[in-house]
N, C-alpha and C positions, 0 to 999 in steps of 0.2 A: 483645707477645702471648706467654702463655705455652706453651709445649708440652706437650702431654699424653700420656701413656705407657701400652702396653697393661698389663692385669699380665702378659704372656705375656712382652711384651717385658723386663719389670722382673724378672721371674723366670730369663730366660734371663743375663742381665746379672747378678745373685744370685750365681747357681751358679756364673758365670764368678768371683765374687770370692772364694765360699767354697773353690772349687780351689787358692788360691793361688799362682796359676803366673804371675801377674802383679802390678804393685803394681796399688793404688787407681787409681795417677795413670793407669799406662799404661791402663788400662782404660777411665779419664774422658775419657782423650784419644783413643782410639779410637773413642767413639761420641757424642764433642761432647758431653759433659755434665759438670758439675760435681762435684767430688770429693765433696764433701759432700752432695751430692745422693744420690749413691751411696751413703754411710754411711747417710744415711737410710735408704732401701731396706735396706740391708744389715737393720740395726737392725731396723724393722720385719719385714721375712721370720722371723729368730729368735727374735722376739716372737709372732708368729703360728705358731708350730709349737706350741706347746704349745696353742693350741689345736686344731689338725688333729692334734695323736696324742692 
């Protein structure tokens, strides 16, 4: 079964990556998710800015 994620949540987890005050990993491993999964996320949020400015 897969897990599904707010965007609040997805956005909170972003910001903590765009800070860079931690790697990927520590970040993947602190909330049980997959590093790549994260780049995802990441990806998309700075894809989606250009359209929210």
């Amino acid at each position: 079964m897969r897990k599904s994620y707010s965007g609040e949540f997805k956005a909170k987890v972003v910001l903590e990556i765009l800070k860079e005050e931690k790697t990927i990993s520590q970040i993947a491993s602190e909330y049980g998710i997959h590093p790549n999964q994260l780049l995802k996320w990441k990806k998309e949020a700075i894809r989606s800015l250009a359209e929210v400015l």
